[in-house]
C-alpha positions as CSV (number, residue, x, y, z in Angstrom):
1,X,225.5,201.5,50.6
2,X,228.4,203.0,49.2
3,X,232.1,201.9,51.0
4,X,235.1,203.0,50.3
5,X,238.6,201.9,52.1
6,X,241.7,203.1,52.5
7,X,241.1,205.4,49.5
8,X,242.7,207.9,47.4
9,X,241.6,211.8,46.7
10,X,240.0,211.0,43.4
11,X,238.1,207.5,45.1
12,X,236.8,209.3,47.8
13,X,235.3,212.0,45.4
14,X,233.9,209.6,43.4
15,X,232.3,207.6,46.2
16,X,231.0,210.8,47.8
17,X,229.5,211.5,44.1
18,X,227.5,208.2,44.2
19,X,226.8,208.4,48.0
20,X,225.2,211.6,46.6
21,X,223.3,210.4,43.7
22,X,221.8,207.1,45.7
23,X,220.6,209.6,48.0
24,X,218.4,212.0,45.6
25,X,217.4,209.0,44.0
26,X,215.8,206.8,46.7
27,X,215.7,209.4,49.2
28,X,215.1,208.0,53.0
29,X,217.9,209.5,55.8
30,X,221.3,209.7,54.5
31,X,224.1,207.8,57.2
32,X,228.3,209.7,56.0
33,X,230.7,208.0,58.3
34,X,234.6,208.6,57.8
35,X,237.3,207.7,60.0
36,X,240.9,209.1,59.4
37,X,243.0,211.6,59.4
38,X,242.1,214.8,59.5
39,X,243.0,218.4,59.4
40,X,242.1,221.8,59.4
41,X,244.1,225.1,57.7
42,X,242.5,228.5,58.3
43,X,239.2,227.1,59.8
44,X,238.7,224.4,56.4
45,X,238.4,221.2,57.6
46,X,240.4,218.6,55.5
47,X,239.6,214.5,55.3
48,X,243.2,213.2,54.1
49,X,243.2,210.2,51.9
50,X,245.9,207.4,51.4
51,X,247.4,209.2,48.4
52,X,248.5,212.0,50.2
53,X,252.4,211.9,50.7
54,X,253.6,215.9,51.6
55,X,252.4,218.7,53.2
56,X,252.3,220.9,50.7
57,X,249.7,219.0,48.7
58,X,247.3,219.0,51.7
59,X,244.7,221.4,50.6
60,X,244.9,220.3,47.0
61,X,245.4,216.5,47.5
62,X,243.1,216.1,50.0
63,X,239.0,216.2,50.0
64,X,237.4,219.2,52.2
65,X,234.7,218.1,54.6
66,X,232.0,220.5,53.2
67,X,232.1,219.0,50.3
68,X,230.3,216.1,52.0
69,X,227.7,218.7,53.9
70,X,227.1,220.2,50.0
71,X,226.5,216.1,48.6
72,X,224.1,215.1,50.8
73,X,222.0,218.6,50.7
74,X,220.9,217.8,47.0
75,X,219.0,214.9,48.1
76,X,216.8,217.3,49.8
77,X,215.8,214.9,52.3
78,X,214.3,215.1,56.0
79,X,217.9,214.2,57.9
80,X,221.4,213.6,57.0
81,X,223.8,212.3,59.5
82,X,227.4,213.0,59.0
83,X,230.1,211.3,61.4
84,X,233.6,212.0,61.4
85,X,235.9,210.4,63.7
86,X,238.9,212.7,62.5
87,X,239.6,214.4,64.9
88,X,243.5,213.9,65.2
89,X,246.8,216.2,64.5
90,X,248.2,217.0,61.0
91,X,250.2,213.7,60.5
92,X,252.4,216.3,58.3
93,X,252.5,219.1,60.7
94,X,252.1,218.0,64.7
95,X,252.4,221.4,65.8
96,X,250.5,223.2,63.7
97,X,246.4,223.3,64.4
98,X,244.8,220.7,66.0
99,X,241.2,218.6,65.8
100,X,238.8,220.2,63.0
101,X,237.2,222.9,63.3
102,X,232.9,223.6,63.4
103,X,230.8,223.1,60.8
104,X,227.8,225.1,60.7
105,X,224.5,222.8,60.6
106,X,220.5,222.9,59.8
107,X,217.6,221.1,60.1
108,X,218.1,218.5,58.5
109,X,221.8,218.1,59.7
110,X,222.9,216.4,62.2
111,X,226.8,216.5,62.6
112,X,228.5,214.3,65.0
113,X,232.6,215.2,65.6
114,X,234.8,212.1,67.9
115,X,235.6,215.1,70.0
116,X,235.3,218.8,70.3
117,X,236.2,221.3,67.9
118,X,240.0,222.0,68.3
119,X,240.8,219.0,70.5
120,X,242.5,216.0,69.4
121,X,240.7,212.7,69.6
122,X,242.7,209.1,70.5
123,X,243.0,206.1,68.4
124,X,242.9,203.6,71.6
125,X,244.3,200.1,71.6
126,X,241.7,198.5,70.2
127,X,240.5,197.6,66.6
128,X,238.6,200.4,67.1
129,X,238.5,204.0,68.4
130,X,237.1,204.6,72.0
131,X,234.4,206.8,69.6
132,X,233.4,204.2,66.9
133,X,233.4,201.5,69.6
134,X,231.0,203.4,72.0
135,X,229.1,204.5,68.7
136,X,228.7,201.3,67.7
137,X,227.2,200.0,70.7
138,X,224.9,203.0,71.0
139,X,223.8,202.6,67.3
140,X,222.5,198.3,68.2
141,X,220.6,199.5,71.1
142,X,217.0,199.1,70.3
143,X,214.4,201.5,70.6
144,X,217.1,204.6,71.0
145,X,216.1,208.3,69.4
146,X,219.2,210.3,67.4
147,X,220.1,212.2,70.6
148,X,220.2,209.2,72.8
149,X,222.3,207.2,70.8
150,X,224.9,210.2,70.7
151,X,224.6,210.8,74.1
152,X,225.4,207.1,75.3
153,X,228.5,207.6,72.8
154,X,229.9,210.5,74.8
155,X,229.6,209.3,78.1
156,X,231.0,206.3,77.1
157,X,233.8,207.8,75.4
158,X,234.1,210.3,78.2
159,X,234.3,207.1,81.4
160,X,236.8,205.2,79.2
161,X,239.6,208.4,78.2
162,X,239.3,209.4,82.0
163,X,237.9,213.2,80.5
164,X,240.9,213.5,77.8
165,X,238.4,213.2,74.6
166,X,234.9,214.6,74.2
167,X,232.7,213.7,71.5
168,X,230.9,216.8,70.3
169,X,227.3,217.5,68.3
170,X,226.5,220.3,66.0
171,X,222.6,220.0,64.7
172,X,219.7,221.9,64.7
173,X,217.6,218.9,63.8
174,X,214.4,219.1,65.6
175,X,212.5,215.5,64.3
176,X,212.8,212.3,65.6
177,X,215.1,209.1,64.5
178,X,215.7,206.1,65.6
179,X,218.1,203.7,64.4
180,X,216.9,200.5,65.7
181,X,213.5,200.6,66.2
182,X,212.1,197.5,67.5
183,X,208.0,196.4,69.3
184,X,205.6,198.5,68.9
185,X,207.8,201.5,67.5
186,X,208.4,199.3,64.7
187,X,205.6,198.7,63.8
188,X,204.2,202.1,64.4
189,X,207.2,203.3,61.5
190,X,206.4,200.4,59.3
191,X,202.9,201.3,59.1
192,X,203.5,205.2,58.7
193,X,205.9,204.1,55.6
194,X,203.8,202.0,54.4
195,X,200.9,204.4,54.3
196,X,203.5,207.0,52.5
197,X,204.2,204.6,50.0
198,X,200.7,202.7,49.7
199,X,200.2,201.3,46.1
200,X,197.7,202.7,43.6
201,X,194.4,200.2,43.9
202,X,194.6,197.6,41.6
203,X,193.0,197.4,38.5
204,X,190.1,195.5,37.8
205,X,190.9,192.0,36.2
206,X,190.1,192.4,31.9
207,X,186.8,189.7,31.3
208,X,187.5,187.1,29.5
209,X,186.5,187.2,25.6
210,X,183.9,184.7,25.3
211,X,183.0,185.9,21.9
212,X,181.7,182.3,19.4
213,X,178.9,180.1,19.1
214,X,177.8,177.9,21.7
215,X,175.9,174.8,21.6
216,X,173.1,174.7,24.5
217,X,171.9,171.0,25.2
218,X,169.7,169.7,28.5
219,X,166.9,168.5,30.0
220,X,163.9,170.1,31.4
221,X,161.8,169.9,34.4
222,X,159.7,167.4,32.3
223,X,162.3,165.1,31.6
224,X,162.4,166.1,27.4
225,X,165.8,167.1,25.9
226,X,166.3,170.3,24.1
227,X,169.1,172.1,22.3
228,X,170.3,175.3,21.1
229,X,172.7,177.5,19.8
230,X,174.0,180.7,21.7
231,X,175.7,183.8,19.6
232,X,178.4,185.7,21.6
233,X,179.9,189.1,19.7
234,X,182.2,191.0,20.6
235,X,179.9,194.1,22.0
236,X,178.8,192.5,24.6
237,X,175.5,191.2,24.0
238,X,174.2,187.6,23.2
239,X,172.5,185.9,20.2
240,X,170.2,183.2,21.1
241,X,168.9,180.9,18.9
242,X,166.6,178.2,20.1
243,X,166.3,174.9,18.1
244,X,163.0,174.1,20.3
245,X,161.0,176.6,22.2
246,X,160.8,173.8,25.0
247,X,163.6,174.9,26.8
248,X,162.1,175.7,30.5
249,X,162.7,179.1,31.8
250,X,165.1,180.3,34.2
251,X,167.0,176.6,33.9
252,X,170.9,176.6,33.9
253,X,172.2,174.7,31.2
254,X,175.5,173.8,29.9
255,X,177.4,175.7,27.3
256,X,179.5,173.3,25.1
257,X,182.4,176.5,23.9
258,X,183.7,175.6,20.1
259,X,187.3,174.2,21.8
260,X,184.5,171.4,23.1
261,X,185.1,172.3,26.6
262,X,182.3,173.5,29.2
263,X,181.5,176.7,30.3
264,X,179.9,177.7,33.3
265,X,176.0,177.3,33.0
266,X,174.2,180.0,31.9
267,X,170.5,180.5,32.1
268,X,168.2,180.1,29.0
269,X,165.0,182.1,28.4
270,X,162.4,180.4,26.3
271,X,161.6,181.9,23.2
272,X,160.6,180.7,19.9
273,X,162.8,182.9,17.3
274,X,165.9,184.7,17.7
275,X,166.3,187.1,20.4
276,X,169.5,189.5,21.6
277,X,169.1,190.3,24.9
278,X,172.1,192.1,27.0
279,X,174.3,189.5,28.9
């Protein structure tokens, strides 16, 4: 996430930068929110930024909003969602033009304005605006798709201004989204993402190098104690030398490894001179 209050032209730049950057780099939907002042001159939107003291410096002091539309399309991404409660008069200029003006959208844009394109939308009395309070609300609601969620924002901003603001939408996005998916639509998402992003298999655990000599040592069916020694190498194959040719076939016995601790057993076959045989 990438926040930035009560900022000047060259912060808000900077953040949109990153905002732009995170965005190519882990991909996923991209969320721009920005609430403020703005303004538009000649059908260019403007977001105005703290630094901004005159008039005069509000095209070249201030940040234009398709710069924000132009950050998020390098991602290349399935959806980007660009709010901007900004609708409001030129703080410099109240009877110049009023609200901001369209921007054109795609498919993978979704643009959502506090209230139609030339209109003016109201601060309220609240902390908040009667937009990013209704917006808010709409976004925690579980189990609501992209359109949903904006449509519970304009009605409610609609009932509480009595008509005098309407949030508008400008998209052309034709997937689905849902910001708080919750039950079986949940899960449903996390398995789809996890199947996108399923890890390469594993790879098989390396064997552990036995390689050395082994001392052999047991005790037969018949009850008569025999030894031997047993040749590992390293290509694979084993040595075995039998000190007595009484060891009983197919008999596990214990392998003494040259540290002095025990192996696993391994079965002997009898034979009376040395023999390599494949492991």
């Amino acid at each position: 996430m990438t926040v930035a209050t009560d900022a000047g032209q060259d912060a808000m730049e900077q953040a949109i930068q990153d905002f732009s950057v995170k965005l190519k780099d882990k991909g996923g939907v991209g969320l721009f929110y920005f609430s403020g002042h703005g303004a538009q001159i000649n059908g260019e939107n403007y977001l105005i930024p703290v630094s901004l003291t005159s008039a005069e410096q509000l095209e070249s002091g201030s940040v234009k909003a398709i710069e924000i539309v132009d950050a998020v399309a390098k991602a290349h991404n399935g959806l980007n969602i660009v709010i901007l409660d900004a609708c409001r008069t030129n703080p410099f200029d109240p009877n110049g033009s009023h609200g901001l003006s369209r921007i054109d959208s795609n498919a993978s844009l979704f643009i959502s304005y506090a209230t139609s394109p030339g209109a003016v939308a109201l601060d309220g009395s609240g902390n908040n605006s009667p937009y990013t309070k209704y917006l808010s609300q709409s976004i925690a609601t579980p189990n609501l798709d992209i359109e949903d969620t904006f449509k519970r924002t304009l009605k409610g901003v609609y009932q509480d201004t009595h008509g005098q603001q309407v949030p508008w939408i400008s998209s052309t996005f034709f997937g689905d989204f849902v910001f708080r998916p919750e039950g079986a639509e949940a899960a449903q998402e996390e398995q789809e993402e996890q199947a996108e992003h399923a890890e390469e298999p594993a790879e098989a655990e390396t064997a552990p190098n036995l390689t050395g000599v082994y001392r052999v040592s047991g005790t037969n069916p018949s009850g008569r104690l025999n030894s031997a020694s047993v040749s590992i190498n390293p290509t694979g194959r084993t040595v075995l030398r039998v000190t007595r040719s009484a060891i009983h076939p197919q008999v596990k016995y214990p392998i003494s490894q040259p540290s002095g601790g025990i192996h696993n057993n391994f079965p002997i076959v009898a034979c009376d001179s040395p023999k390599t045989f494949a492991k």
